[in-house]
VEXPALO-371970 format. One record per residue: residue number from 1; y, z, x of N, C-alpha, C, O, CB in turn; residue in one letter. Coordinates in steps of 0.001 Angstrom, whole numbers, plus 500000, padded with zeros to 6 digits. Glycine has a CB too. Example, Ala and Ser with C-alpha at 12.3 -4.5 7.8 and 13.67 -1.06 7.14 Angstrom:
<sites>
SITE    i    n_py    n_pz    n_px   ca_py   ca_pz   ca_px    c_py    c_pz    c_px    o_py    o_pz    o_px   cb_py   cb_pz   cb_px  aa
SITE    1  494310  507800  513190  495500  507800  512300  496700  507800  513200  496681  508465  514236  495527  509046  511308   A
SITE    2  497750  507080  512850  498940  507140  513670  500030  507870  512900  501138  508039  513409  499402  505725  514084   S
</sites>
This chain:
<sites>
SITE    i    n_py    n_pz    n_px   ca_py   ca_pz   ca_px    c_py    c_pz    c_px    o_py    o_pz    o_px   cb_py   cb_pz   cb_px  aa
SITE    1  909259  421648  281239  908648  420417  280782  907145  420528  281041  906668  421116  282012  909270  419165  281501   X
SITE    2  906494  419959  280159  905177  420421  280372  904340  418809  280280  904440  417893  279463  904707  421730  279082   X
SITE    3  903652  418952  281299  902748  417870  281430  901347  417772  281309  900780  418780  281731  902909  417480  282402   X
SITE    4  900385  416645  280748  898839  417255  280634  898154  416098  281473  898532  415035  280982  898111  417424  278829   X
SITE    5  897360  415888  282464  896991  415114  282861  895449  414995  282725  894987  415928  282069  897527  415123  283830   X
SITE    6  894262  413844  283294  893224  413511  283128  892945  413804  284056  893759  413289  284823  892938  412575  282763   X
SITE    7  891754  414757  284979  891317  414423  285753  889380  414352  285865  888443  414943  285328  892106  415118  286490   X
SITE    8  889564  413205  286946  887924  413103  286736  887199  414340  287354  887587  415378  287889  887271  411698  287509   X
SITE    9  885840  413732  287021  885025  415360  286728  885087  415809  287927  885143  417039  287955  883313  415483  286186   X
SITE   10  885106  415095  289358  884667  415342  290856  886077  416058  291140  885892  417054  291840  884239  413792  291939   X
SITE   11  887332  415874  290837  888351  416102  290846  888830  417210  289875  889875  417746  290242  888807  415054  290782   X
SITE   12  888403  417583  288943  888122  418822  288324  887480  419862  288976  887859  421010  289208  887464  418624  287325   X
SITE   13  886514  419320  289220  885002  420175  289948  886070  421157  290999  886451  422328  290999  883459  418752  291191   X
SITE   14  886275  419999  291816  886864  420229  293242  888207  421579  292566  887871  422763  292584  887684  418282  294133   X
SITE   15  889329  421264  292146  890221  421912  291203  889712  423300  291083  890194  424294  291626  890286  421188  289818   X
SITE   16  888782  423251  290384  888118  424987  289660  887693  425271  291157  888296  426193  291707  886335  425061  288120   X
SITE   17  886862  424687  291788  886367  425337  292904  887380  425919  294174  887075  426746  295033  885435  424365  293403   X
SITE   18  888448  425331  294026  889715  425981  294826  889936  427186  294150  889887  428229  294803  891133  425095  294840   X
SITE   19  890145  427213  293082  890222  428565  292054  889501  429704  292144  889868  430879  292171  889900  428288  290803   X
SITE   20  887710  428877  292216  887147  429776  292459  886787  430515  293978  886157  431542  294230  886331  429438  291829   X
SITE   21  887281  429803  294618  886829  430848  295988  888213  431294  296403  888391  431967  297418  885927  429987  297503   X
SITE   22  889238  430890  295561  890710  431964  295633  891577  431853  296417  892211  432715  297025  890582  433272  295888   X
SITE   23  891653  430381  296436  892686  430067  297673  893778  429683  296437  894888  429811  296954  892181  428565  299075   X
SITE   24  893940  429269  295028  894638  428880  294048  894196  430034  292919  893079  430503  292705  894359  427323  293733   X
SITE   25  895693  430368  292164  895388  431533  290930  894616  430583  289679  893944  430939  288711  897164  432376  290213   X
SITE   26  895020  429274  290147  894808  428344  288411  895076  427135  289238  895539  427043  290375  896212  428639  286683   X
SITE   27  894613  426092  288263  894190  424526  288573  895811  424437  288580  896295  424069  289650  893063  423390  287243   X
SITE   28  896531  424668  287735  897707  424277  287733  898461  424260  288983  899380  423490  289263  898251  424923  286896   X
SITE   29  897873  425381  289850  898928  425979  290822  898123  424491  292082  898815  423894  292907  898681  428353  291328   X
SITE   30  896521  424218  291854  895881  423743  292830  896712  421831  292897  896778  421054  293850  893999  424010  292404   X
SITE   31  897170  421688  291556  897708  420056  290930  899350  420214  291563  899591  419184  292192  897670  419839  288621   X
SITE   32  900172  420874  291585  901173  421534  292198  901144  421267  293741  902017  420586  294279  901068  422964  291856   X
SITE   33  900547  421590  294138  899982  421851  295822  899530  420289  295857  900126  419530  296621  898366  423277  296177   X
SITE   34  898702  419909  295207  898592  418689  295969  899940  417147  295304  900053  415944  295537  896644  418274  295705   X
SITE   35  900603  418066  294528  901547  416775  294489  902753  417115  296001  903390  416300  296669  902561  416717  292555   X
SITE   36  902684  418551  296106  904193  418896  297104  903161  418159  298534  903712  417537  299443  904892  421350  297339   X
SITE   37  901817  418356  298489  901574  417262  300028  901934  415625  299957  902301  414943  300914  899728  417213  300481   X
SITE   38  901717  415126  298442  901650  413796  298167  903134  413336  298354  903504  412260  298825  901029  413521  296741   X
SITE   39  904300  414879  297661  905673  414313  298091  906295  414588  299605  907388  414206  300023  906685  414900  297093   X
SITE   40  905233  415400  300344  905560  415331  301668  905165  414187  302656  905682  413887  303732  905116  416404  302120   X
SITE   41  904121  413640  302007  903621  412634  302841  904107  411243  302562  903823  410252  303234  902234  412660  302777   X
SITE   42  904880  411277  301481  905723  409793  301208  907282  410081  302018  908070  409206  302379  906013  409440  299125   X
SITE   43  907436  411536  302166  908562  411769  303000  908614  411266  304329  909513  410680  304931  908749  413021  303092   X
SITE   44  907317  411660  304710  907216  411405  306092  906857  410215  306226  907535  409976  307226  906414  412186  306788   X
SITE   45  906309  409230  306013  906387  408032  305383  907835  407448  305628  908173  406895  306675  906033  408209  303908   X
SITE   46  908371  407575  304901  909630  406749  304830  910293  406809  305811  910752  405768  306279  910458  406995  303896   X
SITE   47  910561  408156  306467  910859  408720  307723  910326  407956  309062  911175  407674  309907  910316  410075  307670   X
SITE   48  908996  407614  309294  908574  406704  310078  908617  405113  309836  908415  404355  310785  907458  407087  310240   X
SITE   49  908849  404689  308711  908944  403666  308503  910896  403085  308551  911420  401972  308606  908042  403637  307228   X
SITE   50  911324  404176  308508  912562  404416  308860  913258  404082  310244  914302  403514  310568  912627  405590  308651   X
SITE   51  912022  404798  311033  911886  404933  312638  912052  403772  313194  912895  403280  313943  910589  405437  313171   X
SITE   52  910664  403268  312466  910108  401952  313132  911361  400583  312928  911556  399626  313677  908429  401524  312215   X
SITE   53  911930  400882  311873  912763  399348  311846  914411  400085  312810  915280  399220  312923  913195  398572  309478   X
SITE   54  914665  401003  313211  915623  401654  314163  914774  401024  315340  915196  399995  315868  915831  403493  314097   X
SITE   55  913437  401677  315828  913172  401102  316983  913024  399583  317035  913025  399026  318133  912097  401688  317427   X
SITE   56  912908  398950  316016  912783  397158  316707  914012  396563  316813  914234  395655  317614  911919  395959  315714   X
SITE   57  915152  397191  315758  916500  397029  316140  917130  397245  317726  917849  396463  318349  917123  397927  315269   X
SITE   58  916642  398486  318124  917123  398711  319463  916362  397962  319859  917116  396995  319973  917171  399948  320118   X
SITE   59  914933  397435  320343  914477  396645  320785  915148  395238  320539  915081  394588  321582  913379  396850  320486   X
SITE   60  915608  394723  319793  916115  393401  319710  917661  393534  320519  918060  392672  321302  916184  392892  317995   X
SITE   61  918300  394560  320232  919677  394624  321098  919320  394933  322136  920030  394206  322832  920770  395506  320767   X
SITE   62  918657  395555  322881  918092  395955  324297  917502  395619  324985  917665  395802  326191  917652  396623  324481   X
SITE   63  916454  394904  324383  915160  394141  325146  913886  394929  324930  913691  395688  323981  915367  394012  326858   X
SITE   64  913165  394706  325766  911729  395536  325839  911073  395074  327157  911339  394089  327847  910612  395182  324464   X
SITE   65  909962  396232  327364  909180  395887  328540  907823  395779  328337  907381  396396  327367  909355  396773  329543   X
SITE   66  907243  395303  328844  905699  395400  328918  905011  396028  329656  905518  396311  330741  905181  394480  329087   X
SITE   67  904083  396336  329475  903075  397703  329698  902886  397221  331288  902849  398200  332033  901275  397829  328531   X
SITE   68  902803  396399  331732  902511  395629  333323  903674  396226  334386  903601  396722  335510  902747  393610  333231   X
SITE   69  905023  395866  333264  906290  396157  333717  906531  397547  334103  907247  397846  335059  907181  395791  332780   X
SITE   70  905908  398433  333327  906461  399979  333280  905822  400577  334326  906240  401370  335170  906162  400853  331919   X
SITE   71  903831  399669  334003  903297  400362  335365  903747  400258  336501  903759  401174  337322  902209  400102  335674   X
SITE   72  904182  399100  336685  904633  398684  338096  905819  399614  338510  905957  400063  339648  905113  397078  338143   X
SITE   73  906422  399787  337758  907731  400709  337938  907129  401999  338444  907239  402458  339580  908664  400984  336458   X
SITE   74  906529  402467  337503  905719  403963  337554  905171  403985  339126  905689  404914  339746  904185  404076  336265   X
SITE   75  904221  403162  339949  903693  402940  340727  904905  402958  341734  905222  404043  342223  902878  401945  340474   X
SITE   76  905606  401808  342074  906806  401918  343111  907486  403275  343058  907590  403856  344139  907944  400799  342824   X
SITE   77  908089  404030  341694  908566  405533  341766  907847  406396  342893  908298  407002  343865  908275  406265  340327   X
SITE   78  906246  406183  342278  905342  407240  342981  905738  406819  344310  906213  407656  345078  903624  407205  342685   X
SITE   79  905573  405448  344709  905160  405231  346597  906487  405505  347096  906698  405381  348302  904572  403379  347297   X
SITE   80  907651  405958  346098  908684  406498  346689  908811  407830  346734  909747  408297  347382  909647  406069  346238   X
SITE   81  908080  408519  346194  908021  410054  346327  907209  410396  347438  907025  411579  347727  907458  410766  345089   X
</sites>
């Protein structure tokens, strides 16, 4: 399947200039590369946003502590070591 897209000139520029100092064979390969980061980074994305509603769940069945709470804990551990 073949696709043709627009890109602006700064975004072209940029494109050829990957090409040209040879880190990409062709723009094509450079438009490629930056969609597999764009579909990695909505991966990871979802993945943390994934996270985050697991952790407030356990937080709502579990409870939570506050940062005052933990130090204090942390502190009594130590004066017990």
């Amino acid at each position: 399947m073949a696709t043709s897209v627009q890109l602006t000139d700064d975004l072209e520029r940029f494109a050829r200039d990957c090409v040209e100092d040879g880190r990409y064979d062709t723009v094509d390969e450079v438009v490629r590369s930056a969609l597999r980061l764009m579909r990695d980074a909505e991966r990871q994305r979802t993945e943390f946003n994934a996270m985050l509603v697991e952790a407030t769940a356990q937080a709502d069945r579990e409870g939570t502590f506050t940062a005052e709470e933990i130090f204090a804990d942390i502190d009594a551990r130590s004066a017990r070591a």
